[in-house]
N, C-alpha and C positions, 0 to 999 in steps of 0.2 A: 503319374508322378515322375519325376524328373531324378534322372539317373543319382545325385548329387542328395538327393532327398530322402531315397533309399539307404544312404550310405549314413546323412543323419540318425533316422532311423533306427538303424540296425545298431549304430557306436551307442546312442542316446539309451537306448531298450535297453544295451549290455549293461553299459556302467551306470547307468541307474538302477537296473536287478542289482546289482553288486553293493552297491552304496546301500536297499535297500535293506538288503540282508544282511551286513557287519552292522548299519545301524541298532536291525533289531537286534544284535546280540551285543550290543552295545547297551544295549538299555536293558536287556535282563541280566548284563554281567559286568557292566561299569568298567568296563577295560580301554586302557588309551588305545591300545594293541589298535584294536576294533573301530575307533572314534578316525583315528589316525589315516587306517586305510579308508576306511566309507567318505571321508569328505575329500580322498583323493581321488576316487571313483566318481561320487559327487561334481568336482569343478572340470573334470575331464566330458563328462555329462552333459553340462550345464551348457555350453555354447552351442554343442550340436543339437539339442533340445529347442535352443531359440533359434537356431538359425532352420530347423527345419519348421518353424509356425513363422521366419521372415518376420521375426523382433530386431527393432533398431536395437544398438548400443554403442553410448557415448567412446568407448574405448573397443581395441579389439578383442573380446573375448577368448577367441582360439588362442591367441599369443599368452595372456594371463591366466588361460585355465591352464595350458602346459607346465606352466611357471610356477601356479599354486599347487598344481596336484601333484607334481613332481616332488615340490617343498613336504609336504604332508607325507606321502611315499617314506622319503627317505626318515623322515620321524618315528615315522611307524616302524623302519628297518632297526633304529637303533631302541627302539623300544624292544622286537623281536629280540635282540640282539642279546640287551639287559638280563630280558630273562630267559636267557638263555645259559648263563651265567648261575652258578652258587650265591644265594641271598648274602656272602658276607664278599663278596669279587663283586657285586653289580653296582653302579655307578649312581649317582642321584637321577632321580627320574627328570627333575629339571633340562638336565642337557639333550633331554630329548628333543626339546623345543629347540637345540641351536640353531637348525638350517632355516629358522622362521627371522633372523637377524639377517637377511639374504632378501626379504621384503624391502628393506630401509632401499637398497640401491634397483629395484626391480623398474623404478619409474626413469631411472637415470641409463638403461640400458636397453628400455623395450622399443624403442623407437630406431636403435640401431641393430640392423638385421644382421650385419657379422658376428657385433658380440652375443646377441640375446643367444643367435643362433648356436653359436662354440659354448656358449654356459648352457642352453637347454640341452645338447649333445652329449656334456660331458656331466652332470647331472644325473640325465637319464643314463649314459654309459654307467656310470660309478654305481646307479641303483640296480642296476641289471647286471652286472657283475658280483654286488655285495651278495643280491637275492638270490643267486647259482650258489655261489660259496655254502652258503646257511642255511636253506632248503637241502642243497644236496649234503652237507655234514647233519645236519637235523631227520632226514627223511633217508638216508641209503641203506639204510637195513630196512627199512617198513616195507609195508606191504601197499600195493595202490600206486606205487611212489609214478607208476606213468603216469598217471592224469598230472602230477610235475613235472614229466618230462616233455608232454605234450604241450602244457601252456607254456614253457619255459621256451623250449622250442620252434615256437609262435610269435612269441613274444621276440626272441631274439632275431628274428627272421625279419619281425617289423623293424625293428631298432635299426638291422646292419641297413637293409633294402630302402628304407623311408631316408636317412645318413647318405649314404653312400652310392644312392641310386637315382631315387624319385625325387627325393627333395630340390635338386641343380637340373638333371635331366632330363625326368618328365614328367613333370608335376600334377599332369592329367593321371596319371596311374597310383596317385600316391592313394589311395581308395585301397590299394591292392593291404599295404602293411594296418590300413586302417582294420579291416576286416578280419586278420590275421592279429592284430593286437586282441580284437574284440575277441576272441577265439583264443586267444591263450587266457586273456583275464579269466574269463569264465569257467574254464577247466582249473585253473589253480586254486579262481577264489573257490569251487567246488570242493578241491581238495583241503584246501586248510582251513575251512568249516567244517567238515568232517573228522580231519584231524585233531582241530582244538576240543573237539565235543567227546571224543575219544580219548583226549589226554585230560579230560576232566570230570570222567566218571570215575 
């Protein structure tokens, strides 16, 4: 198998375990929370999945699975977010949905690699800063709290390196932050499965 195929593989396996497991607790617990992250794990999945069985598609996947599962992410963050909040301070659940108004222009910018690129950047930048803030106010007294600091870690490591490294310079190596995303999700989604099941007995 071909180096490129391993890498499918490995991302496809992760965030499909991931999507697999908020789903089921999605359906035994009916939470956007849950819905929200699993179909962002899902469309980040879904391209390296076909492209590791060499499935045509009409469009490019990689570039719209970044763009929807980013979208989903940050729904999920502000749902986190809600309830995280006193039930008479939390906001209508509706606006959760806002960053899905952010579809309307996704066809009008995917095609231009400066812009998609500066909006999936600062997207993912803004989710990955929001998710430090409120993990670490939410989890810095608990107990466990490394397996967050490990994916977080991970996670931030692909963001700066995959931005600011591989992406312009050497794109042959961008595998490196893939692996290392793959490796932080797994450790976080591990922890806040744990935690929410803990925060609900």
């Amino acid at each position: 198998m071909e180096p490129a195929k391993w890498i499918d593989l490995v991302v496809s396996f992760s965030f499909g375990t991931v999507s697999f497991l908020l789903l089921k607790r999605f359906i035994q617990r009916r939470t956007m929370l849950d819905l929200y992250f699993s179909l962002a794990a899902l469309f980040i999945s879904i391209p390296y999945l076909l492209d590791l069985f060499q499935v045509e598609a009409p469009i490019n996947l990689f570039q719209w699975g970044k763009l929807v599962a980013i979208t989903f992410y940050i729904s999920g963050l502000l749902v986190l977010i809600r309830e995280s909040k006193p039930i008479f301070a939390r906001f209508p659940m509706y606006l959760t949905a806002l960053p899905f108004v952010s579809f309307l222009f996704f066809p009008l910018i995917i095609d231009f690699t400066v812009i998609k690129d500066l909006i999936n950047a600062i997207y993912q930048g803004g989710a990955l800063t929001v998710t430090v803030l409120v993990f670490t106010i939410n989890q810095a007294r608990k107990r466990r709290r490394r397996y967050y600091i490990i994916g977080l870690s991970c996670i931030g490591i692909a963001y700066l390196g995959y931005w600011l490294v591989f992406n312009r310079t050497a794109p042959e190596l961008i595998w490196i932050t893939e692996i290392l995303l793959s490796v932080g999700i797994l450790f976080m989604t591990y922890r806040f499965i744990k935690s929410e099941d803990f925060n609900n007995q």
